[in-house]
N, CA and C of each residue as an Amber inpcrd file, in Angstrom:
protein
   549
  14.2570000 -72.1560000  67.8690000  15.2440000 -71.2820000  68.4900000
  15.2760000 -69.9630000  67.7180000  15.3050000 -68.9750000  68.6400000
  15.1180000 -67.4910000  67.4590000  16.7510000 -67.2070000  67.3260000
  16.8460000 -66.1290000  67.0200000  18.1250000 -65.3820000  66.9660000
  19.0080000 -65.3360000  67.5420000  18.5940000 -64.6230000  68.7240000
  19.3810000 -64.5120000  70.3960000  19.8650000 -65.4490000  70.6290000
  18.6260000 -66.7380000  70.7590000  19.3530000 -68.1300000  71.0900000
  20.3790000 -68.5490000  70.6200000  20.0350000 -68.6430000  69.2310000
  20.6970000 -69.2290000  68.3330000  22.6370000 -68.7890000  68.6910000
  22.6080000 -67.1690000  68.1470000  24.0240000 -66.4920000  69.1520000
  24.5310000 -66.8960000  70.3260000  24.0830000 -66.7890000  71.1980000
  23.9180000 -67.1760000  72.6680000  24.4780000 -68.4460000  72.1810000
  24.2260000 -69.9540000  71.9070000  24.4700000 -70.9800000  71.8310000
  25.8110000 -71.0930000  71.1220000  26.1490000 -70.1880000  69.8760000
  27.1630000 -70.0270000  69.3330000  28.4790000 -69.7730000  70.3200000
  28.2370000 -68.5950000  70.9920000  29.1030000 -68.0350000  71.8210000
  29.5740000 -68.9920000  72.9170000  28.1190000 -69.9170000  73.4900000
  28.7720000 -70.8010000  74.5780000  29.3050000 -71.8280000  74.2530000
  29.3890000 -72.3280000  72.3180000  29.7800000 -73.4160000  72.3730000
  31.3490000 -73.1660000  72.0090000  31.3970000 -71.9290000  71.5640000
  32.7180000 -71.1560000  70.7040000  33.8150000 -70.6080000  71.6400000
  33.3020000 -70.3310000  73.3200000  34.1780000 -69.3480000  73.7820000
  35.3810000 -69.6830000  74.6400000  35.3860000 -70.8820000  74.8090000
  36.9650000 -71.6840000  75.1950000  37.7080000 -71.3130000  74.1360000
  37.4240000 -71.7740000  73.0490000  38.3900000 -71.8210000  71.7540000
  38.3610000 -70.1960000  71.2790000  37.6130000 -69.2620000  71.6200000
  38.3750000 -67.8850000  71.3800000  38.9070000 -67.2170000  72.1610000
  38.8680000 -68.0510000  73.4100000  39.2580000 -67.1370000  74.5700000
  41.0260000 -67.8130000  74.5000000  40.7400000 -69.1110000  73.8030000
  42.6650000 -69.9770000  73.9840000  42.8830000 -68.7520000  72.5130000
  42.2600000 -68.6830000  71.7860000  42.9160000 -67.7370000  70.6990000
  43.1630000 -66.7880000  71.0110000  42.4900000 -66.0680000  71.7470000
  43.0420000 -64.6480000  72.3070000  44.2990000 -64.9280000  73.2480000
  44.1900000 -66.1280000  73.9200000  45.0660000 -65.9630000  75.1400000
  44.5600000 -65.2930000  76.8060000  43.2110000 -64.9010000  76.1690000
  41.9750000 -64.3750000  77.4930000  40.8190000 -64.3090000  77.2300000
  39.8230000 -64.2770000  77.9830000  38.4530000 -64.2330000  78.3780000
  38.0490000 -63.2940000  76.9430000  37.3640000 -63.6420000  76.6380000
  36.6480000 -62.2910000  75.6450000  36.0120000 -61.5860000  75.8050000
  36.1880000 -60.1740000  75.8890000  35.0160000 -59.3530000  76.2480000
  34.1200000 -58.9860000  75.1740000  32.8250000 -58.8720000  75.5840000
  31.6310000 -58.3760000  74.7180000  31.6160000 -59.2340000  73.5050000
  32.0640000 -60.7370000  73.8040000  31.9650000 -61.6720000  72.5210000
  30.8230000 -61.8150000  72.0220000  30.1450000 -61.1130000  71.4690000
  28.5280000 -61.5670000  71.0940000  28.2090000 -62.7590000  69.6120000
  28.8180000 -63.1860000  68.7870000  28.8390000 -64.2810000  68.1870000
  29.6190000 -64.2320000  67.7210000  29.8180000 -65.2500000  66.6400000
  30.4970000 -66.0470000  65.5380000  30.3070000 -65.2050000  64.6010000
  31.1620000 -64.5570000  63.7580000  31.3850000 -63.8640000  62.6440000
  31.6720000 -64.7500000  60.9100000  32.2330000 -64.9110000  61.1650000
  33.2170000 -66.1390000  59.7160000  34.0130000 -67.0360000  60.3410000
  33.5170000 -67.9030000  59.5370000  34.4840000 -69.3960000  60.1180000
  35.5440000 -69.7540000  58.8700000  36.3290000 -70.4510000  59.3080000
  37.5450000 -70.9610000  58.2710000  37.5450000 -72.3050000  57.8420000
  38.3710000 -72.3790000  56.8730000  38.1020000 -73.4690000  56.2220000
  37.8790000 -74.7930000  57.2670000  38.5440000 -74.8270000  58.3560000
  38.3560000 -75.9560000  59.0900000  36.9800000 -75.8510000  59.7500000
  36.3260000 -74.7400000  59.8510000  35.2340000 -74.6000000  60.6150000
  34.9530000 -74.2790000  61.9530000  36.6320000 -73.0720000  62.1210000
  36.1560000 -72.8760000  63.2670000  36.1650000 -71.4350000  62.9650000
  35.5160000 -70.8000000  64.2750000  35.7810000 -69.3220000  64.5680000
  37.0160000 -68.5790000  63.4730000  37.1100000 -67.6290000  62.4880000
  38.0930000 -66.7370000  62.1820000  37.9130000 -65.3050000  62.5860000
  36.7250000 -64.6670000  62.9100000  36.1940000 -63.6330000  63.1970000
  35.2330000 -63.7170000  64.4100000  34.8960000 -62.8450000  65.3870000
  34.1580000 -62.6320000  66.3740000  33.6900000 -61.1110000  66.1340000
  32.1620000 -61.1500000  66.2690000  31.4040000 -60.0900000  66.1650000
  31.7030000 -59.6480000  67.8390000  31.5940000 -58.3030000  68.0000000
  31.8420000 -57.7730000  69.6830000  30.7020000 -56.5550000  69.9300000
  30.2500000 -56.7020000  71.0260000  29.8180000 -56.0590000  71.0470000
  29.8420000 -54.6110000  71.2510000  29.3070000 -53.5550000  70.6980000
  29.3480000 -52.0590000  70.7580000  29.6730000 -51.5020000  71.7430000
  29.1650000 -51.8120000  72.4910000  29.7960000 -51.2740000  74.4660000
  29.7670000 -52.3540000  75.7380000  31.0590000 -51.7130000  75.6420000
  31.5540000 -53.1070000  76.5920000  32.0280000 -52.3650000  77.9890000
  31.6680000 -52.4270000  78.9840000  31.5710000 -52.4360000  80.3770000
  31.0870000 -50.7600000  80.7150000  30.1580000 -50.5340000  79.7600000
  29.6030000 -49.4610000  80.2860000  30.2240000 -48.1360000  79.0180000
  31.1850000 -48.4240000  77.9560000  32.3210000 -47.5770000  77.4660000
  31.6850000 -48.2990000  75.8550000  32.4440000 -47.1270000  74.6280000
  31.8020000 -47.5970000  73.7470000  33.1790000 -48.5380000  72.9120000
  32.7800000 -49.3460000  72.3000000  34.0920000 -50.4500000  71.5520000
  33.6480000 -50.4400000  70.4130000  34.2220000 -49.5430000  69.3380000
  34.1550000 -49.7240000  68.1430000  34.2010000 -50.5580000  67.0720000
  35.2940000 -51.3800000  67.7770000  35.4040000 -52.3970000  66.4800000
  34.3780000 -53.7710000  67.0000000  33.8260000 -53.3170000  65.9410000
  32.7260000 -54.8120000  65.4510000  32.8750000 -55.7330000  65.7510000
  34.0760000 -56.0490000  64.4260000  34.5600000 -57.5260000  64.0190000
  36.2920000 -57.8790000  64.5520000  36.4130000 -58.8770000  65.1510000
  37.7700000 -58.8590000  65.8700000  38.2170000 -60.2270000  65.0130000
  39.5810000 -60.1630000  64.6340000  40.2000000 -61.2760000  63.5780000
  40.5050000 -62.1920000  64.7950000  40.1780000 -63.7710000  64.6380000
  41.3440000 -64.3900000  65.6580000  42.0260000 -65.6450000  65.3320000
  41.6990000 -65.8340000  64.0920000  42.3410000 -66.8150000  63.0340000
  43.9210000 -66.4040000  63.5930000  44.9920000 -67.2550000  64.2700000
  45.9780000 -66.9180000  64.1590000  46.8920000 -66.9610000  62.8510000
  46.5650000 -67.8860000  61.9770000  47.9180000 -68.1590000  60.7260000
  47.4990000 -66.8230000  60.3410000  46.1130000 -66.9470000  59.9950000
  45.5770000 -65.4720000  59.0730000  46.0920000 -64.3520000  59.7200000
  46.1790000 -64.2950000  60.8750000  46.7850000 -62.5310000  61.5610000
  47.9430000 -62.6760000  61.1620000  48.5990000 -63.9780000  61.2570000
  50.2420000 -63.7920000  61.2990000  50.5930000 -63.7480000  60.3400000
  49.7300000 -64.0370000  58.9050000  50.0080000 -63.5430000  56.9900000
  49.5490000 -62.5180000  57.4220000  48.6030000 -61.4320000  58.0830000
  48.4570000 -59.7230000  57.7770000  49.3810000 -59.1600000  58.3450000
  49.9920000 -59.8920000  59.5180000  51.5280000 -59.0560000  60.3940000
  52.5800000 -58.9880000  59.4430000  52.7970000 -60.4410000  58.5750000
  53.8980000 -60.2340000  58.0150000  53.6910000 -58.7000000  56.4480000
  52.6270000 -58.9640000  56.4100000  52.2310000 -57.5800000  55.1200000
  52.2940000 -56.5470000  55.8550000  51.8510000 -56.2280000  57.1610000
  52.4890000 -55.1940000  57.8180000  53.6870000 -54.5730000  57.9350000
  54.1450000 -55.3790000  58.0250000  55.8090000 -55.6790000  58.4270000
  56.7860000 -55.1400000  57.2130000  55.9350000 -56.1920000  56.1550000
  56.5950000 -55.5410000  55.1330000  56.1330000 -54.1080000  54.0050000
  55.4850000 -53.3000000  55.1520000  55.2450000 -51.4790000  54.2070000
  54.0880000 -52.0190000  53.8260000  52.9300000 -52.7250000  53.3960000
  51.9110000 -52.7140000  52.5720000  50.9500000 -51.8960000  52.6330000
  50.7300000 -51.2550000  54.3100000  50.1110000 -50.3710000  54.8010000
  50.3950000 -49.3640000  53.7970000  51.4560000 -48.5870000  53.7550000
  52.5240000 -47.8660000  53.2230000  52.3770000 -47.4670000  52.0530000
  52.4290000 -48.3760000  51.2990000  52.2550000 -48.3760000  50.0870000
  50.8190000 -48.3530000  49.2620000  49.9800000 -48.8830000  50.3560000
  48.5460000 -48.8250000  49.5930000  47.6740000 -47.4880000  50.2500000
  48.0220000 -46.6820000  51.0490000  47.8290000 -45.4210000  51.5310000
  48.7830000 -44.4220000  50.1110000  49.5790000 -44.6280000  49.7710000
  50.2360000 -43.7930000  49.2090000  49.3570000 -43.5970000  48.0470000
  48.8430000 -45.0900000  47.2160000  48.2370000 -44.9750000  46.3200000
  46.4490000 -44.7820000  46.2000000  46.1380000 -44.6680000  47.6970000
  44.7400000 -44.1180000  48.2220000  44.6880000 -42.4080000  48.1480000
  46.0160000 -41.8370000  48.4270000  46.3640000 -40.6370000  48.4500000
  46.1780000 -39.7370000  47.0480000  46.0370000 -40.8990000  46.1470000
  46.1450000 -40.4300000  44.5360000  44.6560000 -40.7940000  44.1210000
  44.1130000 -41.5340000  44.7740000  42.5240000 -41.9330000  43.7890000
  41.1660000 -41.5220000  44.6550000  40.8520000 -40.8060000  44.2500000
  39.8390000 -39.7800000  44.6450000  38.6510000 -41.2370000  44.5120000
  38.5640000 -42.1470000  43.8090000  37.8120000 -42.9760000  43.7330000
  37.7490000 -43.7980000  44.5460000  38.5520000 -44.4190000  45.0160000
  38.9160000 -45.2910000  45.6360000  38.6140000 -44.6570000  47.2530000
  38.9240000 -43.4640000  48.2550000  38.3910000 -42.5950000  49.1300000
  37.5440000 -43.2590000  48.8620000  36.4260000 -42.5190000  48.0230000
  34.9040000 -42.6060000  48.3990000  34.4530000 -44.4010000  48.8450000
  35.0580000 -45.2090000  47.8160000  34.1500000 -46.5770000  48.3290000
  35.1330000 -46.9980000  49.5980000  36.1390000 -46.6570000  50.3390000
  36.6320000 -46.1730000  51.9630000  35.4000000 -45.4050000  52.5880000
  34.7650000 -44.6900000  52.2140000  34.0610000 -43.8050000  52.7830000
  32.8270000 -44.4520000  52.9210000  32.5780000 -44.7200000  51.6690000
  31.2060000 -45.5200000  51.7150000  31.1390000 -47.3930000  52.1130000
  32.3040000 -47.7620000  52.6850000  32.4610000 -49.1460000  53.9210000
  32.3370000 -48.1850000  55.2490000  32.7670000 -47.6350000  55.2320000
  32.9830000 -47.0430000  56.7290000  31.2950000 -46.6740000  56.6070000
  30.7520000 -45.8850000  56.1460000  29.2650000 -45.7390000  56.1780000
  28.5010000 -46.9130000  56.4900000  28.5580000 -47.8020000  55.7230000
  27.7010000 -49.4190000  55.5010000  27.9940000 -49.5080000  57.2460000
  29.4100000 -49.7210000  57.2250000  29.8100000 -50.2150000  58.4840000
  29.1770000 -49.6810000  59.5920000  29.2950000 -48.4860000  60.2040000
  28.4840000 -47.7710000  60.6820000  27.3060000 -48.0600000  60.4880000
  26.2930000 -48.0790000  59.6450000  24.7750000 -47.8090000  59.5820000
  24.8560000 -49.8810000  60.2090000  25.5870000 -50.5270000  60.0030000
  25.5500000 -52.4280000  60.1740000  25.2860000 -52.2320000  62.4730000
  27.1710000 -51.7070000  62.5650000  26.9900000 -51.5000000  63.7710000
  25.9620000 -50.9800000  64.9250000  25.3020000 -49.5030000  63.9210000
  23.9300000 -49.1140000  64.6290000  23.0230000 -49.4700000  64.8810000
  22.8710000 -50.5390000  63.6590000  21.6080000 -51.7100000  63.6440000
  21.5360000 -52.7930000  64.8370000  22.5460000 -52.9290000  65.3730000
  23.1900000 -54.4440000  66.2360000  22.7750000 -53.9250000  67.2340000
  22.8110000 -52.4530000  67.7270000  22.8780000 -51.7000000  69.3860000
  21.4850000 -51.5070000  69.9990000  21.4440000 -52.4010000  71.1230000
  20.5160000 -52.5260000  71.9170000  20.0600000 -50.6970000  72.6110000
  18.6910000 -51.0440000  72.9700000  17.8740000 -49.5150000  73.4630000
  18.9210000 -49.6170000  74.5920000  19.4840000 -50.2210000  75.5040000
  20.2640000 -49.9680000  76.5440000  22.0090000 -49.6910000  76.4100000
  22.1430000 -50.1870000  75.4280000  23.3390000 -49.5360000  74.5200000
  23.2930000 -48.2370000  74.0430000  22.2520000 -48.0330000  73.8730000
  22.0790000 -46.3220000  73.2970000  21.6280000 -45.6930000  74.5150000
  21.3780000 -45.7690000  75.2620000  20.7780000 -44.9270000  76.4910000
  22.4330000 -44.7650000  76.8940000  23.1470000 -46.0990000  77.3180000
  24.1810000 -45.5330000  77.6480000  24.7880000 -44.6370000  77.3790000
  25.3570000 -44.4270000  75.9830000  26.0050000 -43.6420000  75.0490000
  25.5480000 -42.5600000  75.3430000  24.2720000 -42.1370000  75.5760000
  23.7260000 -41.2410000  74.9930000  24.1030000 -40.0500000  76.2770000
  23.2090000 -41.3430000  77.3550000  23.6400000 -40.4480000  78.6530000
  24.9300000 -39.8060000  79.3020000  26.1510000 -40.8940000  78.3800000
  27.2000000 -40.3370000  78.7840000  28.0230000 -39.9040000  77.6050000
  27.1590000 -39.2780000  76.6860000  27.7110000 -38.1050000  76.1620000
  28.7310000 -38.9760000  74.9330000  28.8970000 -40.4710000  74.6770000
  29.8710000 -41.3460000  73.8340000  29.2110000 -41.2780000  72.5520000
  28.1120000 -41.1320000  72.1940000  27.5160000 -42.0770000  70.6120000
  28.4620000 -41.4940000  69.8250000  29.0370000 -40.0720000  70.1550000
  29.9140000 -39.7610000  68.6270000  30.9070000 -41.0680000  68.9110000
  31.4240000 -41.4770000  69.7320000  32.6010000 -42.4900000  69.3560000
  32.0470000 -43.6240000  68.2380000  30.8820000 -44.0640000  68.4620000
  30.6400000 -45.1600000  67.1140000  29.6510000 -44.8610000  66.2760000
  28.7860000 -43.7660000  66.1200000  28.8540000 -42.5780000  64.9090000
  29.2740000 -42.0220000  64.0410000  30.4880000 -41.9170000  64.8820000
  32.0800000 -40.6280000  63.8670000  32.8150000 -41.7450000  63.1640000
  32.7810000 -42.8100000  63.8300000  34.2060000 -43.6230000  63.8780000
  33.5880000 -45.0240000  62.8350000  34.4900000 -45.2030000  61.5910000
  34.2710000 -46.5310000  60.6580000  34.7750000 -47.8680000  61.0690000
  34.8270000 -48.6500000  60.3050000  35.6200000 -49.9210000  60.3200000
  36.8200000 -50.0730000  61.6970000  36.8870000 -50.2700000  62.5120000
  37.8580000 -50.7700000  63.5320000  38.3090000 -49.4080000  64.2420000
  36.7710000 -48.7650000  64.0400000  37.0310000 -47.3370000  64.8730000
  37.3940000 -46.2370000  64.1600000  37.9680000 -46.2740000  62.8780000
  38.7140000 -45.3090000  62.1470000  37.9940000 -43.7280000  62.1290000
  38.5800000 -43.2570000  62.2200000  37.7210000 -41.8170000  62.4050000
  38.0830000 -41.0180000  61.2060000  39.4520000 -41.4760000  60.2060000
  40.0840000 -40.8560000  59.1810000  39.2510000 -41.8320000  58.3500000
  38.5080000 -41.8900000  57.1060000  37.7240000 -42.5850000  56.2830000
  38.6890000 -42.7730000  55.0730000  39.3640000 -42.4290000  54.9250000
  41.0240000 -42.5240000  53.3840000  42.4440000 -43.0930000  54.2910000
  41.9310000 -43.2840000  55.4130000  43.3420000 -44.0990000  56.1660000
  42.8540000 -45.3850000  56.5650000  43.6330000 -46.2710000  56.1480000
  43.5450000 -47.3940000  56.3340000  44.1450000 -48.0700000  58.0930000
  45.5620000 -47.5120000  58.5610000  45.6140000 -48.0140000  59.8090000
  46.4270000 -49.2400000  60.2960000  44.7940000 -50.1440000  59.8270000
  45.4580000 -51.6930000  60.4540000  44.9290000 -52.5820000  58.9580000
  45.9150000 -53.7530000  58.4110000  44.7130000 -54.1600000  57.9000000
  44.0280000 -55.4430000  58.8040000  44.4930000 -55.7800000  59.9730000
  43.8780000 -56.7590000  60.5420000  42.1830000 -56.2230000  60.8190000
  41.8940000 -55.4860000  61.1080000  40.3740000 -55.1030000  61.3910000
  39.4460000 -54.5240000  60.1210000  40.4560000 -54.1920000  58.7230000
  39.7410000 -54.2480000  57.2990000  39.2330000 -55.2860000  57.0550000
  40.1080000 -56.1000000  57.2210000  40.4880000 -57.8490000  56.5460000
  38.8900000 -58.4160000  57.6690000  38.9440000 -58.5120000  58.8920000
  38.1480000 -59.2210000  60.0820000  36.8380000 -58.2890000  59.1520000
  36.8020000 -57.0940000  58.8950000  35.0310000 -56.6400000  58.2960000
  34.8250000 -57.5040000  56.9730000  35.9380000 -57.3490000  56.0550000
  36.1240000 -57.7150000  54.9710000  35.2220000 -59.6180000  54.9000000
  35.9930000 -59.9440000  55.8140000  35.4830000 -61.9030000  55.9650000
  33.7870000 -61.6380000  56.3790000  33.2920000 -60.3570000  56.6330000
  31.9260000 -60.5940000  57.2540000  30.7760000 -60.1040000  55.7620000
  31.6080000 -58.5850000  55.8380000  30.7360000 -58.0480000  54.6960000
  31.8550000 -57.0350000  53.9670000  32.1530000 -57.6560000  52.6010000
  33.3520000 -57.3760000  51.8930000  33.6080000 -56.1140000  51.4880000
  34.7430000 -55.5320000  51.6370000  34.8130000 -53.7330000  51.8570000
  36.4210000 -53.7170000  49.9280000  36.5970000 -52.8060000  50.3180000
  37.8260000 -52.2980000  49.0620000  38.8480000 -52.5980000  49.5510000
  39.3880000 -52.2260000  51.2620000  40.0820000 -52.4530000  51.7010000
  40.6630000 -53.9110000  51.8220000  39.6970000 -54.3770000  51.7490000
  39.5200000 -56.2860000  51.9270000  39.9660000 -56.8330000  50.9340000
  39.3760000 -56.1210000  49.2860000  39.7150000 -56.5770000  48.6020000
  41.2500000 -57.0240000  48.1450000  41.8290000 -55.7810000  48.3670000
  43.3690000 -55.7440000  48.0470000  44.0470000 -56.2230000  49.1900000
  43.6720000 -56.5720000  50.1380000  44.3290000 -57.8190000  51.1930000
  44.2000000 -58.9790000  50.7070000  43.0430000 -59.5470000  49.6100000
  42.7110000 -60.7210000  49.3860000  44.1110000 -61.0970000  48.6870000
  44.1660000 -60.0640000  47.3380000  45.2650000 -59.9070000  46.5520000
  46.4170000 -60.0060000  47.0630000  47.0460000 -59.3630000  48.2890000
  48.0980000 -59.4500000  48.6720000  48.3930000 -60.8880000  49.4430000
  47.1520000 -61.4050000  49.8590000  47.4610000 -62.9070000  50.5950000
  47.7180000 -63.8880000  49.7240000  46.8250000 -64.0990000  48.4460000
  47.0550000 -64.7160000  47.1770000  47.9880000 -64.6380000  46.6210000
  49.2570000 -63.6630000  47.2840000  50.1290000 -63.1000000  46.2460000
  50.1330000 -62.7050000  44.5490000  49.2200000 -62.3690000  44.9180000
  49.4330000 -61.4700000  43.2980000  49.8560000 -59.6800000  44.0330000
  51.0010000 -59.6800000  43.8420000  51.3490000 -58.2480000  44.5420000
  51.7910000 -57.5390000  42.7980000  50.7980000 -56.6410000  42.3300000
  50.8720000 -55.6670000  41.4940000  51.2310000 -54.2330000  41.4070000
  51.7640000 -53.5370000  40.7670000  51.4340000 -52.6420000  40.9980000
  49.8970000 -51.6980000  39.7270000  49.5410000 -51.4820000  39.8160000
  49.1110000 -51.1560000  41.1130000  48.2630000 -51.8490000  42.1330000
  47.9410000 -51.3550000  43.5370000  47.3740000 -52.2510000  44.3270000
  45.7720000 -52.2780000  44.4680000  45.4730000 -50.5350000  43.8240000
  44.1150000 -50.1810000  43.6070000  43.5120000 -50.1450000  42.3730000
  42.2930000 -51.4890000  42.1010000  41.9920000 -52.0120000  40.5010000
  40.9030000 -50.5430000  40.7100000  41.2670000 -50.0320000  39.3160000
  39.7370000 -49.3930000  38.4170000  38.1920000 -50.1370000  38.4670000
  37.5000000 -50.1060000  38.9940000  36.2360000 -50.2740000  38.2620000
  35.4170000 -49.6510000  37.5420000  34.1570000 -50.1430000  37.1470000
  33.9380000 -49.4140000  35.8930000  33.1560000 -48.0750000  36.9620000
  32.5390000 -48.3200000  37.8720000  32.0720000 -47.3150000  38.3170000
  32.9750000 -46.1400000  38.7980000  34.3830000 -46.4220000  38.7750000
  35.6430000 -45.6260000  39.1870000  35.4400000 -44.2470000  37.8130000
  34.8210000 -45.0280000  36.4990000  35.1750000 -44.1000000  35.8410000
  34.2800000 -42.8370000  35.3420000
């Protein structure tokens, strides 16, 4: 079985159980992303353009407990607070900048010659070109962390990191660690 298959088989054996997680049909479900400890679906890879239009975000979270621990950090300012302290570290930007890049150059890789003809012809590629992690077009704004966190479980970003932290509860201040390459 090559690749395709292999996906393909994923998706048909996976898509009752993401479509009851969503609550609907999935569009542009193209595989299995990260699974959870029980072994099912936590992430769904999507595909780049979906009904002709371009869909930025990649990776879609559908782990419900897991969304409903990032709602409640929502809920409570974390957004808020870890933008404030993104606002101060010129270091921390760049490896934002440089996920959103990875991310981008990951997504471009995935897009079929008929995916790009589309785009192209209708004038869209800047939408998933311009645009990082869950579409972001601001590269030092974070947003959501449900669609950091969903890249984060695939291929681990900065943003991800300090969600890990905040789910673990270790809530510090500060929320953005130094590394050595920071210095």
């Amino acid at each position: 079985m090559n690749d395709a298959e292999k996906k393909a088989a994923r998706v048909a054996q996976w898509r009752p159980f993401v479509a009851e997680c969503l609550g609907r049909e999935p569009r542009g479900f193209r595989d299995v992303a990260a699974l959870n400890a029980r072994g099912e679906p936590s992430v769904i890879e999507v595909c780049s353009v979906v009904d002709g239009k371009p869909f930025p975000t990649l990776y879609w979270l559908i782990d419900a407990a897991l969304s409903l621990d990032i709602d409640r950090l929502e809920a409570a300012g974390w957004i808020a607070k870890l933008q404030s302290e993104i606002a101060d570290s010129s270091a921390f930007q760049r490896r934002m900048n440089n996920d959103h890049r990875a991310h981008i150059a990951l997504r471009d890789s995935l897009l079929s010659d008929d995916d790009r003809r589309v785009l192209t012809a209708n004038g869209m590629a800047s939408a998933l070109s311009d645009r990082g992690i869950g579409g972001i077009s601001e590269p030092d704004r974070v947003r959501c962390f449900h669609t950091w966190y969903a890249a984060h479980l695939v291929v681990p970003n900065s943003v991800g990191a300090v969600i890990d932290r905040l789910l673990s509860g270790v809530i510090e201040a500060p929320l953005i660690e130094t590394t050595p390459v920071d210095l």
